[in-house]
N, C-alpha and C positions, 0 to 999 in steps of 0.2 A: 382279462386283465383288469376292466374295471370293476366287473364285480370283487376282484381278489382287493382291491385299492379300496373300495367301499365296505367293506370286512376289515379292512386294519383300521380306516377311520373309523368305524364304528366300537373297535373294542378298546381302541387309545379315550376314547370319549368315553366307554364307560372307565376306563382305569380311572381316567382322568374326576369322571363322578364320583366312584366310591371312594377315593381319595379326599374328593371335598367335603363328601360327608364324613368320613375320620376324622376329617380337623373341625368340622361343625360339632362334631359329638366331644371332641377333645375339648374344642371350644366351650361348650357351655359348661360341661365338667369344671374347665376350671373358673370359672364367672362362680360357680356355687360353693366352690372351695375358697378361691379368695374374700366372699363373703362372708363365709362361715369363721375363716380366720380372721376378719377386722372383726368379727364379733366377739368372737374370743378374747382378740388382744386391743382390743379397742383402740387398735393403732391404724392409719391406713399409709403414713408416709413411706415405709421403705417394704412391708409387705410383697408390692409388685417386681419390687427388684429380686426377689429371694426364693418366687414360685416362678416357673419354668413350664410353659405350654410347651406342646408340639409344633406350636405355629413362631415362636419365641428364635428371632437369628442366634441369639448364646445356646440356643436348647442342645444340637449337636457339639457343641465344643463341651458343655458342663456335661453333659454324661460322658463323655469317651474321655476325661480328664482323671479319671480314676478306675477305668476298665483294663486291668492289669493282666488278662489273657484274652488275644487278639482273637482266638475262637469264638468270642462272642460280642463281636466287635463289627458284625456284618449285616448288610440288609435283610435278611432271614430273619433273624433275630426280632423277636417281640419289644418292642420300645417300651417303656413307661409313659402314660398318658400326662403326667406331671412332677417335674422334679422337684423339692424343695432343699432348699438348700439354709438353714437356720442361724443365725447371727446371735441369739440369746437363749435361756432356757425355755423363756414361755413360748418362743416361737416351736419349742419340737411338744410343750405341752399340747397347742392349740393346732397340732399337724395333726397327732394320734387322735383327738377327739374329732377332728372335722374328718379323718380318713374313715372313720369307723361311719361319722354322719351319713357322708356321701357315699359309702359302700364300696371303697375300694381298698386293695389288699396294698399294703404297706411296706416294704425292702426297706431296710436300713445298712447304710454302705459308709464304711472309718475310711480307709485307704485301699478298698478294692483289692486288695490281693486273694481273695476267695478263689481257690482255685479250679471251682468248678462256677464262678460267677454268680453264687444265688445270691448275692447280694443286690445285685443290679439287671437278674431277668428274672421271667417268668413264663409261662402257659397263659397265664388269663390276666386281665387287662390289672394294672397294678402301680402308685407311684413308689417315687423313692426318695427319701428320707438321706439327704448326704449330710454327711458332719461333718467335712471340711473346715469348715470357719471354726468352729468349737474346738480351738486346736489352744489354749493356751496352759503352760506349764507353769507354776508355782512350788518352785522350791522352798522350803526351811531346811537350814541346814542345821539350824541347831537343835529341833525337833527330830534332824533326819528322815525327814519323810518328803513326798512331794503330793502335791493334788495333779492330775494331769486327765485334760478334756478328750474326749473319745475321737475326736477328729484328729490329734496330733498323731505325729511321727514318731516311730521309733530313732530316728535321728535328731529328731527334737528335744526328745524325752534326754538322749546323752548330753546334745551339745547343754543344753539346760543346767545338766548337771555340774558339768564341765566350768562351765562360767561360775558357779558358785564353789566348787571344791574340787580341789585335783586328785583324793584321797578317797571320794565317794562313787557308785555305780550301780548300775542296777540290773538284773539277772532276765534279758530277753533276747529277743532273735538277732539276728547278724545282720538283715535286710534292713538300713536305715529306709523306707518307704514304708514300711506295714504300719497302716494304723493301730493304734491303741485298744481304740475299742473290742476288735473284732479278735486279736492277738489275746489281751487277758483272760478278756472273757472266755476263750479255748483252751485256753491252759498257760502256754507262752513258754518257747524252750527258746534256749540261747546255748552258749558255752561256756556260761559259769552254773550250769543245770547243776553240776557234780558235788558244787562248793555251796551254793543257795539255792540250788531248787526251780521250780519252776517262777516263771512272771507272778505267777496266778499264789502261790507259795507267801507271794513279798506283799499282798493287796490285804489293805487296813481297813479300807472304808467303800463306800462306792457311794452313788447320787443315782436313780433310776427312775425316768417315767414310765408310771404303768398305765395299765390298760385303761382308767379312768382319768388319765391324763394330769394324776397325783406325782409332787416328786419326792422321792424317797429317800433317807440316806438308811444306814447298817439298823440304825434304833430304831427307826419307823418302820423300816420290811421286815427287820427280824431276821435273827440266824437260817433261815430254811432260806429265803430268796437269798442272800448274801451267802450261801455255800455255793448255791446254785449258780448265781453269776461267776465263779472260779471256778473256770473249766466246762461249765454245763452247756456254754455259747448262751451272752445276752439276749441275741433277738428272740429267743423263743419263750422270753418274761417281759420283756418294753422293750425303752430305747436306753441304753447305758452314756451316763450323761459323763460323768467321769470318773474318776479312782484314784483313791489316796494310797499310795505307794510306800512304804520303807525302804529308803536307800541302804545300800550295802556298800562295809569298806571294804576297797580296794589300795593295794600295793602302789607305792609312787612307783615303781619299776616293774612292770611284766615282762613276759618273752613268750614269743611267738615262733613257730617254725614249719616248711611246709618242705615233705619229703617223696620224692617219687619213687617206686618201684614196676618194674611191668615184668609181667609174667616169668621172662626170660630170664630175668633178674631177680628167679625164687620170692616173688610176690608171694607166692600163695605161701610160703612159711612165715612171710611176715604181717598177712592179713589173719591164719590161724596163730599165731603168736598172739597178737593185739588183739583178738577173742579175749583170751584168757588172761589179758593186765590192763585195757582200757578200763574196765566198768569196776578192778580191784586198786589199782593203784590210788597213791597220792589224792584226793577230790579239789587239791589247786589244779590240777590235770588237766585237761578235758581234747580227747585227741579224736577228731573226727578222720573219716577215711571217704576217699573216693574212689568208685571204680568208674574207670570210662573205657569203654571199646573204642580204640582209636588203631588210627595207619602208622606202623611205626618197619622203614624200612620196604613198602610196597607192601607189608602184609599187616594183616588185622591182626593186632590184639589187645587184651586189657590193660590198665595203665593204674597202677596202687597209689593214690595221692595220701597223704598222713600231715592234716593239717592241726596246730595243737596253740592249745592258750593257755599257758601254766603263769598262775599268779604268784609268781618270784621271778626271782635271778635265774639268770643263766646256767650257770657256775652249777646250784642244786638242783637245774630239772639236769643238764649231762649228765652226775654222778646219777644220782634215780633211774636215768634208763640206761645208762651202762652196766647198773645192776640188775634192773627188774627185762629190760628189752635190750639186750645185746644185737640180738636181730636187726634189732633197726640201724645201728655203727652211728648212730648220732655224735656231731662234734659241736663243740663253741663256734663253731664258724657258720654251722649252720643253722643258729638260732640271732634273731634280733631282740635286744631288749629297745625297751622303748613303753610311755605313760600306757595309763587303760586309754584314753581318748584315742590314743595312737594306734594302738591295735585294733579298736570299735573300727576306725577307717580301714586299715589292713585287712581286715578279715570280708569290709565290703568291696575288695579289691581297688580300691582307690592307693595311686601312686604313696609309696612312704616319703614323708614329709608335707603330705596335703594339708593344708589348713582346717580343723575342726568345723568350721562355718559351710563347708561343703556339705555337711548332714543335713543341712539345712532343707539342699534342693529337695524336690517331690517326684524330678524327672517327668514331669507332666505329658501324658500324650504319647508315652513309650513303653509297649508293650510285643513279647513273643506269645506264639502260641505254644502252647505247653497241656500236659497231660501229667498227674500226677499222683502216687497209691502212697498205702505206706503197711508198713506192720511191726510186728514186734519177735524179737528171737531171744528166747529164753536157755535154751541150749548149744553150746560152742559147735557151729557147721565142720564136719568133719574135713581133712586136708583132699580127701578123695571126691565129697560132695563139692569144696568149691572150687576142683579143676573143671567140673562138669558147669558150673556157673558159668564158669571162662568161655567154655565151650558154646555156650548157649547164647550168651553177650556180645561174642562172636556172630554168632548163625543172625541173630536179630538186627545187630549193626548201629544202632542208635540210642538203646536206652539205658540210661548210666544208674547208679546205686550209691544212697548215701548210708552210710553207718553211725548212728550217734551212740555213742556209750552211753550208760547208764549207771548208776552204783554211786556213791559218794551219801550225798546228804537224802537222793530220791529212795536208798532204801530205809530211810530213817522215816519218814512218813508215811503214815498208813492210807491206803486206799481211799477210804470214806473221809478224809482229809476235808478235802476239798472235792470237785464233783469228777475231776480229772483222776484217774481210777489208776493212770498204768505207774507203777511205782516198783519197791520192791519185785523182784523174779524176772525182770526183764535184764539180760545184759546191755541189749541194744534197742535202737529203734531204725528200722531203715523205709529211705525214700527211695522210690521209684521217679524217675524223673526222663522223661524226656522233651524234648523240646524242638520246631522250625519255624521259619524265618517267613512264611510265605502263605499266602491265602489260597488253596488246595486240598480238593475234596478228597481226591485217592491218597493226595500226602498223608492228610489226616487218617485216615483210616489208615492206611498204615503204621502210623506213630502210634495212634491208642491203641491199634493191636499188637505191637511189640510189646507197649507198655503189660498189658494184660496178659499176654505171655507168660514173662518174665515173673511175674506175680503168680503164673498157676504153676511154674516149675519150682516154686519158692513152697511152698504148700505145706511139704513134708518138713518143714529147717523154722517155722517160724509158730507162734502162740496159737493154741486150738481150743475151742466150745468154751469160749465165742473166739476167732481170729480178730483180735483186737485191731482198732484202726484210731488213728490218732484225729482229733475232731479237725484240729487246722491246718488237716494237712487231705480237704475236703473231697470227697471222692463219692459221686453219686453211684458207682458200681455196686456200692454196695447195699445197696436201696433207695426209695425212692417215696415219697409219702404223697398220694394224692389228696386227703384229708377230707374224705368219705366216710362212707360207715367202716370203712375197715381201716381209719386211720391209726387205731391201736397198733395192731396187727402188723401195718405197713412200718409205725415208728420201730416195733420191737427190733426187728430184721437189723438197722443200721444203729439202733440206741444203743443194743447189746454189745458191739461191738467196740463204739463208741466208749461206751459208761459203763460195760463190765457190770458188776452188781448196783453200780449206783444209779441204774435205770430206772429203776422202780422210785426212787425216793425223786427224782427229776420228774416224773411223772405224776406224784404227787403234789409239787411244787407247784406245777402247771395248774394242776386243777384249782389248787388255792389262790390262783395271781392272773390268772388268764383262761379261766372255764367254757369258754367260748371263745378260743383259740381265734383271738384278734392274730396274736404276733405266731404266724407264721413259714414255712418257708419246705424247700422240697425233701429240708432232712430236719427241721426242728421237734422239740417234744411236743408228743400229742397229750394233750387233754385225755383220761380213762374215767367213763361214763361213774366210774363205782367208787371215783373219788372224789367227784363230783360237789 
C-alpha cells in the first residue's frame, strides 16, 4: 500500500513538473514576443493587455470565446502557446513579423465558425492571431459600398447596413455570428446567391498583411492576390485586414415562408419537383430544403422543410408557384411579408418582431458539437434514388441534409471569376450536417460516422473528377496537408476539390506572396517548388 501511495506521489510530482516547465517554456516565449512587438510598434502601454500567455487568468475565457464546435473544446486538444488579440493594424503587422522571428506557426481566427477548427488548433505548438476587435463597419451609402474589418459579424455587417438604409443589403450567410474574414475569403453563400451571387462576387477592394508584415490594398497586391483572396481562403496569403463591399438593393417589402412535408405526405414528389424549378425559377427565389429524420407518430421518418426568401410581394411569389410548383399548394396565408432586416432575423430563427440590434450579440461561449461535408449535385436525383435516401436517413438516425439551389445570377459567372470555382452546372449544393449536445467519445464516433455514411451512399447522385467540396463548409476528410516534402501532393488531394481547375493558378499565387509557406494551415495552398 505504501509503495502504491509512493508511485502516485511520485507521478503527480512529475505531472506537476512537466507542467511547470510548459508554462516556463510558454513563459519565456512570450517575454521574446512581447519584446519583439514593443519593438516593432514602439509602443509598450497596452501591448500587454492584447498578447495572452498560458499562465494569463483571461487566457482560457479569450480562446473558448470563439471556439464554435465543442469538439475541440477539450483538454486533449493542443492549446496555443500565445494568443494575440490586435486593437489596430500595426499591431497584426508587428504579430506576423515577430511570429515568423520567434519561430512559431501562426492561426488566424474572424469568428471561429471553421468547422473543422483549423482556425484555432493545431499538431505542433502554434499562436493565434484573433480579429475580434477589428470588427468596425463603415458604410457610404451614397457610394453604396461599405469597408468592413475581418473580425466583425455577419450581424454586424446587416444591422450596419440597416441603420443607414432600409432599401440596401448584402449577399451572405444566414448565421449572424460568422465572421467576415474567414466567410469572404471562402467564397460566402447566403440566400440572395441566386439574385447577387456569392459574398465574395460583391468584394471591391481588400487591405491584407503579407508575409513581410507589408499592408496591401487591390493596387498594391495586384489582380492575382485580390482574385485569390475571393474564394481562395485568406489565410493561406496573410492576415485579411478588411474588404470593401458593394451593397446590393433590396425591396422595402420581402416575403419569406417555411413549408413542411414528411414522407407520408408524398415528400418525395415535392423534394424531386423542387430539383427541377429551385436552381430555374424566378433568381428573387431562393428556396432551401431540409431533410431531417425525425420521430413522427412513434416511428421514424424524414421530414421535407422548404424554407424561401423571395424579394417581393407575396401576392407574385403565390402566382409563380401556383404556376411553376403546384406541388407545393402554397397559399397567402402561408407566407410573411415583412423588411430585408426582418427576414435577415427570421431566417436566424429569432422570434418575428425582434429588434434588429439582437444581430448585434456574438453569443459568446456557445457552442454544439457538430460534424459537417458537403457536395455538389449537378443531375436531378431520381424519385426511386431518393426513397432509398429516406431509407438510409432512417437506418442512421441523426444526420440531416441541406439542399441549396443554384441557378440564377451563379450561372452567369464563369468559374475563373473569382478563385471560388463551383458556379454554372451545379443545380445544388448540399450539407451534411449533424450535430450533439454532449462531450462523448463513442457519441462522437458515432455522429461522424453517420455523417460519412451518408456521404458514401451519396457517391453516385453528386459532382465527380474531382467530387467538388465547398472551402467553408471545412471538412478535413478530404485531405490533410502535413507540409513536408510531399506537401504538393498532399494540397493537390483537397485543392482540387476545393478550386476545381483554379488550383493551379492559387498555387501560383502562393509561390509569389508566401514562398516559404509562412501562412499555413492543415488544408491551405502549398507553395510548388517550380513556381517558386
Amino acid at each position: 500500500m505504501e509503495k502504491r501511495s509512493s508511485a502516485l506521489i511520485l507521478f503527480f510530482l512529475l505531472q506537476f513538473l512537466n507542467l511547470s516547465l510548459s508554462w516556463g517554456a510558454s513563459d519565456s516565449v512570450y517575454k521574446t514576443f512581447l519584446q519583439c512587438l514593443t519593438q516593432q510598434t514602439n509602443s509598450t502601454d497596452e501591448l500587454s493587455k492584447i498578447v495572452y500567455a498560458q499562465t494569463n487568468p483571461s487566457y482560457a475565457s479569450v480562446l473558448q470565446a470563439y471556439i464554435r464546435n465543442a469538439r475541440f473544446n477539450d483538454s486533449e486538444t493542443l492549446k496555443p502557446l500565445i494568443i494575440i488579440t490586435p486593437l489596430q493594424e500595426s499591431h497584426v503587422q508587428a504579430s506576423v513579423i515577430c511570429s515568423k522571428q520567434v519561430g512559431y506557426q501562426l492561426k488566424i481566427r474572424s469568428g471561429g465558425h471553421d468547422y473543422e477548427g483549423i482556425s484555432y488548433i493545431s499538431e505542433n505548438p502554434f499562436f493565434i492571431l484573433d480579429m475580434f476587435n477589428l470588427q468596425s463597419v463603415c458604410v457610404d451609402i451614397k457610394d453604396e459600398s461599405a469597408w468592413i474589418e475581418a473580425g466583425a459579424t455577419l450581424g454586424e455587417v446587416y444591422f450596419k447596413i440597416w441603420e443607414n438604409s432600409k432599401v440596401h443589403g448584402f449577399p451572405a450567410g444566414v448565421c449572424p455570428t460568422v465572421g467576415v474574414g474567414g466567410h469572404l475569403s471562402g467564397g460566402g453563400y447566403g440566400n440572395m446567391i441566386r439574385k447577387f451571387g456569392l459574398s465574395t462576387d460583391n468584394v471591391v477592394d481588400a487591405k491584407i498583411v503579407d508575409v513581410k508584415g507589408r499592408i496591401l490594398d487591390r493596387q498594391a497586391m495586384g489582380e492575382d492576390l485580390f482574385w485569390a483572396l475571393r474564394g481562395g481562403g485568406g489565410a493561406s496569403f496573410g492576415v485579411v485586414l478588411s474588404y470593401k463591399i458593394k451593397l446590393v438593393p433590396v425591396p422595402e417589402t420581402v416575403t419569406v415562408f417555411r413549408v413542411e412535408r414528411y414522407v407520408e405526405e408524398d415528400a418525395t414528389e415535392m423534394v424531386y419537383k423542387w430539383q427541377l424549378l429551385a436552381p430555374k425559377t424566378d433568381k428573387n427565389l431562393f428556396m432551401r430544403i431540409l431533410l431531417q429524420p425525425v420521430t413522427r407518430n412513434k416511428t421514424m421518418t424524414v421530414r421535407a422543410t422548404i424554407v424561401a426568401l423571395h424579394l417581393g410581394r407575396a401576392d407574385s411569389l403565390v402566382s409563380l408557384l401556383a404556376n411553376d410548383f403546384p406541388e407545393l399548394g402554397l397559399k397567402k396565408e402561408n407566407c410573411m411579408e415583412m423588411s430585408w432586416i426582418d427576414s435577415v432575423l427570421w431566417w436566424s430563427n429569432f422570434d418575428y418582431g425582434t429588434k434588429p440590434d439582437a444581430l448585434l450579440e456574438r453569443n459568446l461561449d456557445k457552442a454544439d458539437f457538430l460534424k459537417r461535408k458537403s457536395d455538389y449535385v449537378q443531375k436531378p436525383i431520381p424519385r426511386f434514388s431518393l426513397n432509398l435516401l429516406w431509407k438510409t436517413m432512417v437506418e442512421l438516425g441523426e444526420t440531416g441534409l441541406v439542399f441549396n439551389p443554384y441557378g440564377g445570377r451563379m450561372d452567369e459567372i464563369p468559374p475563373w471569376e473569382t478563385a471560388m470555382p463551383h458556379r454554372a452546372g451545379n443545380l445544388f449544393k448540399v450539407q451534411y450536417s449533424v450535430s450533439w449536445h454532449e462531450a462523448d467519445v463513442e457519441l462522437e464516433k458515432n455522429r461522424t460516422a453517420q455523417a460519412r455514411s451518408l456521404y458514401s451512399f451519396m457517391t453516385p447522385f453528386v459532382s465527380k473528377n474531382p467530387r467538388s467540396a465547398y472551402l467553408n463548409y471545412r471538412d478535413l476528410d478530404i485531405g490533410i496537408n502535413h507540409h513536408g516534402k510531399e506537401s504538393y501532393r498532399e494540397g493537390e488531394v483537397y485543392g482540387r476539390k476545393y478550386f476545381n481547375g483554379n488550383f493551379e493558378r492559387l498555387v501560383k499565387v502562393k509561390a509569389m506572396f508566401d514562398p516559404e509557406n509562412f501562412f499555413r494551415n492543415e488544408q491551405s495552398i502549398p507553395p510548388h517548388s517550380s513556381f517558386t
